[in-house]
C-alpha positions in Angstrom: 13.2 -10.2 1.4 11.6 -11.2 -2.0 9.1 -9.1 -2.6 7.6 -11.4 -5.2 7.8 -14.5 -3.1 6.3 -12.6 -0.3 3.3 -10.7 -2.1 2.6 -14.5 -3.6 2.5 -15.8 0.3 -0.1 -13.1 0.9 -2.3 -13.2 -1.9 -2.3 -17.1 -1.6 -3.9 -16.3 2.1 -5.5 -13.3 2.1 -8.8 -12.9 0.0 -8.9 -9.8 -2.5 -11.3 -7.7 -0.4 -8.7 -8.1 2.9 -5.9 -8.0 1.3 -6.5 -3.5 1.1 -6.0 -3.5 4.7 -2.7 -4.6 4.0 -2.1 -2.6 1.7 -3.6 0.3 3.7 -1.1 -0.3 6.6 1.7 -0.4 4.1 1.0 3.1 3.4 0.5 4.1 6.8 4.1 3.1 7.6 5.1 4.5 4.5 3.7 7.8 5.8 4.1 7.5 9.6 7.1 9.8 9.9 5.8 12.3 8.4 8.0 12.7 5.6 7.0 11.2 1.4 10.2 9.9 -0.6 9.6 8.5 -4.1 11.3 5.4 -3.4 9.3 4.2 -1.0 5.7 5.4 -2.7 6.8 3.5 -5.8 7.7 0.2 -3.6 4.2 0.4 -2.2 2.8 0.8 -5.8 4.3 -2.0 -6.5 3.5 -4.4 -4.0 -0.3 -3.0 -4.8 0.1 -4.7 -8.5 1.4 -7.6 -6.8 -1.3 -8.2 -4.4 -3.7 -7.6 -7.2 -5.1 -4.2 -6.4 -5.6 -2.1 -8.7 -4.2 1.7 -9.1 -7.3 3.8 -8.4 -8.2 1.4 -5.6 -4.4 1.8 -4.3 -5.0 5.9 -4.9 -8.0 5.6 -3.3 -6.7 3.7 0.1 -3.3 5.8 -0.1 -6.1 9.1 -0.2 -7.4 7.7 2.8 -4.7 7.0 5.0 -3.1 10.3 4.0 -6.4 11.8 5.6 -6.4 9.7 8.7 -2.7 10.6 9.1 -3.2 14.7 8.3 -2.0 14.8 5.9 -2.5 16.5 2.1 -2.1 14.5 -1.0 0.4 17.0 -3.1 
């Protein structure tokens, strides 16, 4: 899909303040398996600019679901 389009959809629906729960379950899949690949950390950055979150908020959700998962942030 569109990434664009589709961020757009969700930003034009989901207020700022809710819209870092999406992004928080984006990196929960991102990390589910248990395993970090570059491609996908940068595609989540990316939809995070899209949606209109900034980095250090994006760090700081990414941090936390890292932690919920187990997981170390290296």
């Amino acid at each position: 899909p569109d990434t664009v389009r589709f961020t757009r959809q969700i930003k034009d629906r989901i207020p700022l303040d809710d819209r870092s729960g999406v992004l928080a379950a984006l990196w929960e899949v991102t990390y589910i398996d248990g395993k970090r690949t570059a491609d996908e950390e940068s595609l989540v950055r990316l939809v995070a600019g899209l949606l209109g979150i900034n980095d250090r908020d994006s760090a700081l959700i990414r941090q936390s679901v890292l932690a919920d998962l187990g997981m170390t942030d290296s």
